[in-house]
Backbone as a printed PyTorch tensor [residue, N CA C, xyz], in Angstrom:
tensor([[[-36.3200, -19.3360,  -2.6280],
         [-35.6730, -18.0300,  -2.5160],
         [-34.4750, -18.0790,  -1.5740]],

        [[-34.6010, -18.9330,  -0.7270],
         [-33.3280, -18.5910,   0.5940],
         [-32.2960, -19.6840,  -0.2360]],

        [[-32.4350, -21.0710,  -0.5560],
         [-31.0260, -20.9580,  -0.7660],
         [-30.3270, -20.3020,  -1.6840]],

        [[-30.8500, -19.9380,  -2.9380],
         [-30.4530, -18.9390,  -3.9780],
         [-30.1490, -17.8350,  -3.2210]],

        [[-30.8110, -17.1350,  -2.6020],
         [-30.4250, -16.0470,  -1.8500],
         [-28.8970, -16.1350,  -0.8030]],

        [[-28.8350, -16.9500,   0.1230],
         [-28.2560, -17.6870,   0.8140],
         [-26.7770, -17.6640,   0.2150]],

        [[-26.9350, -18.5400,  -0.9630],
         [-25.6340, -18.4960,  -2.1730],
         [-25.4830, -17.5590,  -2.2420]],

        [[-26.0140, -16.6050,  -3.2290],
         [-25.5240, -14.7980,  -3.1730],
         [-24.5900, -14.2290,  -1.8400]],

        [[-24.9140, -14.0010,  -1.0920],
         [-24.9400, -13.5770,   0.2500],
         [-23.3020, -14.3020,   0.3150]],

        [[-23.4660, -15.8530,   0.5390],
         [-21.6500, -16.0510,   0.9600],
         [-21.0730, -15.5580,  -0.6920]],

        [[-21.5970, -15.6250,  -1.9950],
         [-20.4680, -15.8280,  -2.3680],
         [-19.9860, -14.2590,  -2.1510]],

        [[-20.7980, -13.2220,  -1.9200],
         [-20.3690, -11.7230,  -1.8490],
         [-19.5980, -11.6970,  -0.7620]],

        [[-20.2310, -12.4980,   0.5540],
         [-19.4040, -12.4310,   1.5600],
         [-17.2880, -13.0890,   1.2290]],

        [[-17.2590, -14.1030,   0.3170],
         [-16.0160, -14.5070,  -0.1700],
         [-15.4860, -13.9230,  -0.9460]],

        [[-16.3790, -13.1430,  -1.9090],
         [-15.5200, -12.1950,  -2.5940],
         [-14.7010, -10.7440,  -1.8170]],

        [[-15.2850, -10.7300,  -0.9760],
         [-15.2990,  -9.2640,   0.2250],
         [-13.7950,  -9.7280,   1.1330]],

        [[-13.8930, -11.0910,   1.3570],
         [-12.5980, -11.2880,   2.5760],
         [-11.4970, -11.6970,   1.1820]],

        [[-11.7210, -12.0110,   0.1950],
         [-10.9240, -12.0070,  -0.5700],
         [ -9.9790, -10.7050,  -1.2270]],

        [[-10.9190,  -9.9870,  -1.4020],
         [-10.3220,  -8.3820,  -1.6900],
         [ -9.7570,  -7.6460,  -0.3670]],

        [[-10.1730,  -8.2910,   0.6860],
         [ -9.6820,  -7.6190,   1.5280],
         [ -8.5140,  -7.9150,   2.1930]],

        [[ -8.5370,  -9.2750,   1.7130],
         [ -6.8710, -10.0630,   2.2360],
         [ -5.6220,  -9.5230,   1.3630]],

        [[ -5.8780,  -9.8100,   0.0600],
         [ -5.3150,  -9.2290,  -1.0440],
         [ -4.6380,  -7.8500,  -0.7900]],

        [[ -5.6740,  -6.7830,  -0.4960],
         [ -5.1710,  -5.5700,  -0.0080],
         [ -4.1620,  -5.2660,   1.2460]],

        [[ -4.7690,  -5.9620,   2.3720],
         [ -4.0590,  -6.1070,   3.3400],
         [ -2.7390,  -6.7690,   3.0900]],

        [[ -2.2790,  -7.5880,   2.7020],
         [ -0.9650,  -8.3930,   2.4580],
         [ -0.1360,  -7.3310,   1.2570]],

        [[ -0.7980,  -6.4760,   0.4430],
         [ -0.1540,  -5.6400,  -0.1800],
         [  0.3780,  -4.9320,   0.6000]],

        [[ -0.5500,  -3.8180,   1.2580],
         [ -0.0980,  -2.6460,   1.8500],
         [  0.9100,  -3.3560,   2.7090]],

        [[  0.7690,  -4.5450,   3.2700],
         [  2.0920,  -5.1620,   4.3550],
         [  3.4070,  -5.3910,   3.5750]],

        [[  3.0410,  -5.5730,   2.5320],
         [  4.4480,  -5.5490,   1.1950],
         [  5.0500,  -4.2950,   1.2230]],

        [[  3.6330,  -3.2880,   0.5140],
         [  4.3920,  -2.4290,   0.4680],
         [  5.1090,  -1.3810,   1.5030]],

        [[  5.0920,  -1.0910,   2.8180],
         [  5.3480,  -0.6530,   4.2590],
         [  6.3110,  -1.3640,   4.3400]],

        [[  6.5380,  -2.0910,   3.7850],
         [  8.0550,  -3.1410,   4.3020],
         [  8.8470,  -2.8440,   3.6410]],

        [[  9.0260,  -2.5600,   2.6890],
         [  9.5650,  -2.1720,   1.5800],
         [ 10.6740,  -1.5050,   1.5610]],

        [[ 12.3700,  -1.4010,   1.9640],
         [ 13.0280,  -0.4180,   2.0600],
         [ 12.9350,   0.7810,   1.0270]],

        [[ 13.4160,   1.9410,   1.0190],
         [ 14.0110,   3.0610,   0.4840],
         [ 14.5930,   2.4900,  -0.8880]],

        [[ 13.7870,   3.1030,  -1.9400],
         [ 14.7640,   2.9830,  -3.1500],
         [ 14.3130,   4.0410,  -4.1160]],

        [[ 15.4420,   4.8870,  -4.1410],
         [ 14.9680,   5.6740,  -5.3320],
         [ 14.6820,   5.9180,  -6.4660]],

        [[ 15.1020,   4.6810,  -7.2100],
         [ 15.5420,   4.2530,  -8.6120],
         [ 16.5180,   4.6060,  -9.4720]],

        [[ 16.7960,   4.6870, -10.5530],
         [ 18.3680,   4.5350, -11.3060],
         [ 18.4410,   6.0770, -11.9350]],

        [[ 16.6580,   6.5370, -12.1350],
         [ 16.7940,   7.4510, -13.0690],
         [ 17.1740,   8.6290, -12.6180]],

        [[ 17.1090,   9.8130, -13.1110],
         [ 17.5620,  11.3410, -12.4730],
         [ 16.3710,  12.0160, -13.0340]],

        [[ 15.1160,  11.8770, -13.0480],
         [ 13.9780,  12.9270, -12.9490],
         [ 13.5950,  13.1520, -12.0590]],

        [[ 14.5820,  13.7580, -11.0990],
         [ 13.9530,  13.7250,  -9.1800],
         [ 12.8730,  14.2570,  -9.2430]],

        [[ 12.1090,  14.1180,  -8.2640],
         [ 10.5890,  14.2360,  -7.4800],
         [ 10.6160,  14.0350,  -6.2090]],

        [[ 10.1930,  14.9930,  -5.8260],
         [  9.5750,  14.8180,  -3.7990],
         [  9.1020,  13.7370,  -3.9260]],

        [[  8.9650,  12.4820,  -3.4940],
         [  7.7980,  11.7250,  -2.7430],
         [  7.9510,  11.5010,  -1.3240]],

        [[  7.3880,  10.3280,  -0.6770],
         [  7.9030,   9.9280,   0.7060],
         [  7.6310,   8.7750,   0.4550]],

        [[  8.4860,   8.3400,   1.5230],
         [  8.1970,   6.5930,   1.8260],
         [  7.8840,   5.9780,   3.0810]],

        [[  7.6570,   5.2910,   3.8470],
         [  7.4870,   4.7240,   5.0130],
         [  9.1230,   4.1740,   5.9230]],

        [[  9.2980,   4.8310,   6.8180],
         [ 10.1950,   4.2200,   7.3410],
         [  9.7100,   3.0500,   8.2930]],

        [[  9.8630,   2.2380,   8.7580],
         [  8.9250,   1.0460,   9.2500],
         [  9.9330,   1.1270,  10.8620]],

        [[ 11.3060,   1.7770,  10.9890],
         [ 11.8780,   2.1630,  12.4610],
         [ 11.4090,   2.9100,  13.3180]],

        [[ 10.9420,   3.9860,  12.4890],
         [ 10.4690,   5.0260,  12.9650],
         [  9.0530,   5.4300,  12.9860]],

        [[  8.2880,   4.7820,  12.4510],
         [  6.9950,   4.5070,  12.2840],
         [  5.9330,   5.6740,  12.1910]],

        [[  7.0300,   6.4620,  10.7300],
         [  6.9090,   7.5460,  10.6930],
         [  7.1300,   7.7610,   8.9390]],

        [[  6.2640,   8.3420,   7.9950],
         [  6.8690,   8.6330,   6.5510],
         [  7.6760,   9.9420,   6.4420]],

        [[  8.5500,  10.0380,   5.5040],
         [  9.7690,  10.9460,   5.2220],
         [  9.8250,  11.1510,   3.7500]],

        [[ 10.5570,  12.4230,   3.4640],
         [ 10.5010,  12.6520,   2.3210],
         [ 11.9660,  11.8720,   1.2440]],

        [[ 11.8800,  11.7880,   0.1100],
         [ 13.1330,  11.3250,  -0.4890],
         [ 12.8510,  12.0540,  -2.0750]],

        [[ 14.1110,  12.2290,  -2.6000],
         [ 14.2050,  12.4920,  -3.6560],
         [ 13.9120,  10.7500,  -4.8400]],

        [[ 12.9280,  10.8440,  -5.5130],
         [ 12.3840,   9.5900,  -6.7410],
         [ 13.0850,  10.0190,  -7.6240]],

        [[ 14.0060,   8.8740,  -8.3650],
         [ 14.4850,   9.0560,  -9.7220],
         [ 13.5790,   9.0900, -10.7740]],

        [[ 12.1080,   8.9050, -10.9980],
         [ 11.2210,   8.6770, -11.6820],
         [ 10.8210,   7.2990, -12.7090]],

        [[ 11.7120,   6.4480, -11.8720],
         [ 11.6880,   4.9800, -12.5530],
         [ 12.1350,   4.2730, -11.9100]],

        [[ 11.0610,   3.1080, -12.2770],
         [ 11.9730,   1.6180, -11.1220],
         [ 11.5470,   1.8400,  -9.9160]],

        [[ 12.6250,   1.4440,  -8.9180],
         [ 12.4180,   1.8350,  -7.5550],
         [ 11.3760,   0.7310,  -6.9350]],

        [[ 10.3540,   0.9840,  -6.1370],
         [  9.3790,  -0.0900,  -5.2500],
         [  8.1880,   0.6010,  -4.9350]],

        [[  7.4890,  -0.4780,  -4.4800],
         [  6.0640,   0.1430,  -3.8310],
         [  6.0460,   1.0750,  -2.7730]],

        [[  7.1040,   1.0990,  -2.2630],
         [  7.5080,   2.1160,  -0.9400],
         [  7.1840,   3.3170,  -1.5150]],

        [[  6.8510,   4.1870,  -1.6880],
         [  6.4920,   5.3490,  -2.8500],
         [  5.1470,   6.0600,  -2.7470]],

        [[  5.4140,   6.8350,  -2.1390],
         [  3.7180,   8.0020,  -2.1120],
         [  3.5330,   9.1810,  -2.1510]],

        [[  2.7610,   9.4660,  -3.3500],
         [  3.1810,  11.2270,  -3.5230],
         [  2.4030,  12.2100,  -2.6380]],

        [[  2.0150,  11.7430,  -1.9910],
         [  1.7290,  12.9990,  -0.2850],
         [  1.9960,  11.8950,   0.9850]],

        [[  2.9100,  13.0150,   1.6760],
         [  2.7280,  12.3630,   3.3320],
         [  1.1760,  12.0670,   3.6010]],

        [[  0.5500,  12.2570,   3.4480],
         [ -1.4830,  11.8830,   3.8080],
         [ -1.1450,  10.8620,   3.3640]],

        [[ -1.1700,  10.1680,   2.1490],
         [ -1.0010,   8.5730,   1.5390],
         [  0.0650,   7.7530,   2.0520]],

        [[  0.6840,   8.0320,   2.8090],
         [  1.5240,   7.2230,   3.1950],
         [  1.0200,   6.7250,   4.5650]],

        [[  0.8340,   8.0250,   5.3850],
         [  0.7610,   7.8750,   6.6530],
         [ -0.8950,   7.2000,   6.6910]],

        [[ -1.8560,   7.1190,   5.8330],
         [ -2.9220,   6.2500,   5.9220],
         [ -2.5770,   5.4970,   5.4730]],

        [[ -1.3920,   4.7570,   4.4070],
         [ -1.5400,   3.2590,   4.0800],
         [ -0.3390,   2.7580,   5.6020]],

        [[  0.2030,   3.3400,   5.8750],
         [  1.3200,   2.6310,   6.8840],
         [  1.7510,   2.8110,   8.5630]],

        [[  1.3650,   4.2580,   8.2790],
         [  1.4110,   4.5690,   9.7350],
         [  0.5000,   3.7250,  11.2000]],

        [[  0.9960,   3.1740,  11.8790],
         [  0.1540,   2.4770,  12.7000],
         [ -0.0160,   3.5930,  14.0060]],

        [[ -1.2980,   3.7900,  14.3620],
         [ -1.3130,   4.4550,  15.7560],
         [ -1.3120,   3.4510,  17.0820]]])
């Protein structure tokens, strides 16, 4: 039972720091990310992360293109980026 068990156990434990690295190195992508609104003209409120000011702001979204910088409530931004 234990080493079968044992096995289980790391491989959940490797799947766990795996998803969690993954995520982490995203959200660090995306927070880095300058300002881009995209090409199109279907403006939309969103906000983005300013990474100077360490603070999210609002911008007008062309509704295409553009980057991961992009979150449609200040709440989603300021939990994926804001550092306290």
């Amino acid at each position: 039972f234990w080493p079968c068990g044992l096995f289980v156990l790391l491989s959940l434990l490797l799947v766990y720091l795996f998803i969690f690295s993954e995520s982490e190195s995203f959200y660090c992508h995306r927070c880095g990310q300058s300002l881009d609104p995209g090409p199109c003209r279907q403006y939309v409120v969103r906000w983005y992360y300013d990474p100077e000011a360490n603070s999210c702001a609002q911008f007008w979204f062309g509704g295409c293109q553009g980057n991961a910088n992009n979150f449609e409530s200040e709440s989603w931004c300021r939990k994926t980026c804001v550092s306290t």
